[in-house]
C-alpha positions in Angstrom: 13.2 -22.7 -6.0 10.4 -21.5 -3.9 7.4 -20.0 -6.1 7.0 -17.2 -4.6 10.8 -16.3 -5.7 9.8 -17.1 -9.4 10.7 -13.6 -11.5 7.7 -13.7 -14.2 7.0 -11.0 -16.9 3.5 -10.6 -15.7 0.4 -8.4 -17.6 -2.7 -7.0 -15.9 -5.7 -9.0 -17.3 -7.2 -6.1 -19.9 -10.8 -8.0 -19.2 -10.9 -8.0 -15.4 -12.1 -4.0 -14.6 -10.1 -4.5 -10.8 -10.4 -0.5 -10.8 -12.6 2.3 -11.0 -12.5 6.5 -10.5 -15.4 8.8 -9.4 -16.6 10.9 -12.2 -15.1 14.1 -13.5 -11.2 13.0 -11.6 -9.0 11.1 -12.6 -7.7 10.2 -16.1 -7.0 6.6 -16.9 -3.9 5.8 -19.5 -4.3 2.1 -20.0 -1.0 2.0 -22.0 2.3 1.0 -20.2 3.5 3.6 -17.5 6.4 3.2 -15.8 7.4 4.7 -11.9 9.5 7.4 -12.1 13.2 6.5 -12.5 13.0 3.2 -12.0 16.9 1.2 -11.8 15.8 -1.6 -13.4 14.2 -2.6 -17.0 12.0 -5.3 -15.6 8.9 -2.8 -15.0 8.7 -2.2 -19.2 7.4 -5.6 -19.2 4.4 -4.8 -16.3 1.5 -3.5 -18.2 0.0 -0.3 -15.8 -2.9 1.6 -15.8 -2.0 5.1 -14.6 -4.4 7.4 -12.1 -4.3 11.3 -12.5 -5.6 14.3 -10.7 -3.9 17.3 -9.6 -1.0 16.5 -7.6 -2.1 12.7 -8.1 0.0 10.2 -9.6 -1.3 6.5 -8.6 -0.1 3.2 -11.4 -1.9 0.4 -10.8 -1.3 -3.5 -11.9 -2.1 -6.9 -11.1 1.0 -8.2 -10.3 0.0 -12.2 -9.0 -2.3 -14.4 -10.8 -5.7 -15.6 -8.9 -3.9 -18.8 -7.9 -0.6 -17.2 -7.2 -2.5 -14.7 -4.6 -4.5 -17.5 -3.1 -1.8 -19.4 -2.1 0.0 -15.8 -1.0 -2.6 -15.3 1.5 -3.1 -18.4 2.8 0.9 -18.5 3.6 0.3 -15.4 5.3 -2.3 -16.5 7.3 -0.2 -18.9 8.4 2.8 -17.5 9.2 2.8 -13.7 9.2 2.7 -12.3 13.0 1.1 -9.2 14.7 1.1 -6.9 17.0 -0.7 -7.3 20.9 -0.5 -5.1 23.6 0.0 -1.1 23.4 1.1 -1.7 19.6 -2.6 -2.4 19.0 -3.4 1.2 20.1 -2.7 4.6 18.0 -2.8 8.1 19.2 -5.2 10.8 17.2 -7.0 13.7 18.1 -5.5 14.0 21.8 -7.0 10.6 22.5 -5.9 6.1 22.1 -7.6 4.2 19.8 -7.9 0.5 19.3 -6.6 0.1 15.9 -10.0 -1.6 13.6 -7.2 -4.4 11.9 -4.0 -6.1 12.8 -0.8 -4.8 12.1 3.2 -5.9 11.9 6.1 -4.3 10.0 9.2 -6.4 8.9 12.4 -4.9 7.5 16.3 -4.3 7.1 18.1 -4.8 11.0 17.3 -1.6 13.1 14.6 -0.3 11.1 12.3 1.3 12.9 8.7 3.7 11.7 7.2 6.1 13.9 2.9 7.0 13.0 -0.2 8.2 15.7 2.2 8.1 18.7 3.6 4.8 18.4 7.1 4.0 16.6 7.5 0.2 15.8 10.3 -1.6 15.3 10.7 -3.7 12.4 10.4 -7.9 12.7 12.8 -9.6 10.5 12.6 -9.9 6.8 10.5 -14.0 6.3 11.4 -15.6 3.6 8.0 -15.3 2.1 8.0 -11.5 2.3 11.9 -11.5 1.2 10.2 -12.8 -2.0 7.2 -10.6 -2.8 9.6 -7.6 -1.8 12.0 -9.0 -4.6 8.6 -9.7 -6.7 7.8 -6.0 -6.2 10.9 -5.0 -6.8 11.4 -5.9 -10.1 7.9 -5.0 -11.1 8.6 -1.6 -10.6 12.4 -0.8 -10.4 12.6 0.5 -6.7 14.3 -0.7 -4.0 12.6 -1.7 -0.5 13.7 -1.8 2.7 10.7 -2.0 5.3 7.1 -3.1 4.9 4.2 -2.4 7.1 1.4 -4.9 7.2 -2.4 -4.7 8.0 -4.9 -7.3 8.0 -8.7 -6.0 7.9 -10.8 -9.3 9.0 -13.5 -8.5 7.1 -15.0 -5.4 5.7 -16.0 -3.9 8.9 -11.9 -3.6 9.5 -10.8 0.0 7.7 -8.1 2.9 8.0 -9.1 6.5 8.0 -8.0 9.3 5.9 -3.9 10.0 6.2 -0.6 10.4 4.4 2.3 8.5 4.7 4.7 11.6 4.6 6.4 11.0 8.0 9.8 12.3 8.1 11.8 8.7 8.2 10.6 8.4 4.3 12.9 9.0 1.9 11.3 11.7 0.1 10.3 11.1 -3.6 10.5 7.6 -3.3 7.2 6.0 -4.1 5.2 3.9 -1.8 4.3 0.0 -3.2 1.2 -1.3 -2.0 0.4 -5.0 -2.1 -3.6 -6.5 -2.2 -4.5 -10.3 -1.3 -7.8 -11.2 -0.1 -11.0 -9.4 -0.3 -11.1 -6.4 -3.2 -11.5 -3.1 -1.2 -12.2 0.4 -2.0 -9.2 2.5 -1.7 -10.4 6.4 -1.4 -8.3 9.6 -2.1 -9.2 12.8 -1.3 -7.2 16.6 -1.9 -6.2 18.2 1.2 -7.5 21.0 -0.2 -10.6 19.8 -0.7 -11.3 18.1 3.0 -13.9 19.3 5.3 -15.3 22.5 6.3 -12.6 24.4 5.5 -11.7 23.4 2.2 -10.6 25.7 -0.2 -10.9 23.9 -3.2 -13.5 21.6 -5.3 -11.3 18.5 -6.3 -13.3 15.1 -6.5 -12.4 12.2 -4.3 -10.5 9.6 -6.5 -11.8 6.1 -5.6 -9.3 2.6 -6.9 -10.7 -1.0 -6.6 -7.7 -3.0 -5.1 -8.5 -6.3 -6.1 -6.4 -9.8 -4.8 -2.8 -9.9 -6.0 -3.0 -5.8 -7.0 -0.1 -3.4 -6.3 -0.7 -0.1 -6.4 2.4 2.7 -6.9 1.6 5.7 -5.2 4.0 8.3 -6.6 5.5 11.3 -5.9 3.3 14.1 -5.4 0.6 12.0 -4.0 1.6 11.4 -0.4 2.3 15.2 0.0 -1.2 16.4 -1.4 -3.9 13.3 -1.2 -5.1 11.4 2.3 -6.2 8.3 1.1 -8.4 5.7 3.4 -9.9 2.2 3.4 -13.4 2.6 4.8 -15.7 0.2 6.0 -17.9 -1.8 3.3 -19.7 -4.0 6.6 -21.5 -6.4 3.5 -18.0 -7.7 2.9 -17.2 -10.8 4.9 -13.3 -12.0 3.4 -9.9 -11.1 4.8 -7.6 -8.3 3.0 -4.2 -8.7 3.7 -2.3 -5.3 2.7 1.6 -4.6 2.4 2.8 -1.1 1.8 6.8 -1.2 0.7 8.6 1.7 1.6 12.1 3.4 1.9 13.1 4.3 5.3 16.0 6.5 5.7 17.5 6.0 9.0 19.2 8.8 9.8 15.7 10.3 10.9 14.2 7.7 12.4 13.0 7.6 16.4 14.2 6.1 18.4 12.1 2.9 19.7 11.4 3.6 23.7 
């Protein structure tokens, strides 16, 4: 059986501190936490630490070992493929940007996910992805059937501030995020609390995603909280991230 196929009851290593908050937001429950509603009893044997704020619910694990991630990447490396051409290119603010990472999104047969002007359709499920989707899966109890994937070279690579709440999501359904590689700040921040016009005082939330770390970004979140990867330019290793989500194809675009 390939390893990456394995079903282990895995636990987050208590000593290894892969996550921190910015003072006065969010409260951490280190005791289990389980996603809302999961459909299977596999997740009561993931320990998670759980992220609050208002509207905020984020649980967070390390779902490989060291080794098990290290040899995650490096198949990735080797055989994951990205995007060239126009698909490299998003469109914000009235104007096209070169994307600062790769990207690719794999999924079910005529999946496609529409974000900053560009709708992309999905590659075929690998058999290494099929794996960590199953892997994911029975962490947490959800069902995936589309994953997007970014690769940041090095700390210079980042995302800015968004939401995944385009309309092809099913709603409620959390979103499963996948580390390998480099550990990265992840950044959240209230749309309420954003900019110059900001009507509220709600402290940024800030998350450590360290290699072989999934993060579960629940419901409220995606509706409330922009979250962003920015740049850390002292970092120099490769972050490979994959976000699981539930696509619901009656509202999907249609690929041009």
């Amino acid at each position: 059986m390939d390893r990456y196929a394995k079903k282990r009851k895995l636990q987050a290593d208590d000593t290894e501190d892969e996550s921190t908050n910015t003072s006065q937001v969010a409260s951490k429950d280190e005791t289990e936490h389980e996603p809302s509603q999961p459909d299977t009893t596999m997740s009561k044997s993931v320990k998670w630490r759980q992220y609050t704020s208002k509207d905020l619910d984020c649980s967070y694990t390390t779902l490989y070992s060291r080794s098990e991630a290290d040899d995650l990447i490096s198949e990735c490396e080797r055989s994951l493929e990205y995007y060239t051409g126009q698909m490299t290119r998003v469109f914000v603010f009235g104007k096209w940007h070169n994307i600062p990472r790769k990207q690719a999104a794999y999924g079910d047969d005529g999946l496609s996910y529409s974000y900053s002007g560009n709708t992309v359709a999905a590659k075929p499920w690998t058999p290494l992805l099929n794996n960590i989707r199953d892997r994911v899966s029975n962490a947490t109890g959800f069902t995936f059937n589309f994953v997007l994937v970014n690769r940041y070279k090095d700390g210079r690579d980042h995302i800015g501030e968004h939401r995944d709440d385009e309309r092809e999501l099913v709603p409620r359904h959390p979103i499963a995020s996948l580390s390998l590689g480099q550990p990265r700040n992840f950044v959240f921040k209230h749309a309420k609390s954003r900019g110059k016009n900001a009507t509220q005082k709600i402290a940024p939330v800030t998350i450590k995603l360290g290699h072989g770390s999934l993060l579960m970004m629940n419901y409220p979140t995606n509706t409330h909280w922009y979250h962003s990867l920015p740049q850390q330019k002292s970092l120099l290793g490769v972050r490979i991230n994959m976000t699981f989500r539930k696509i619901d194809p009656s509202k999907m675009t249609p690929v041009k």
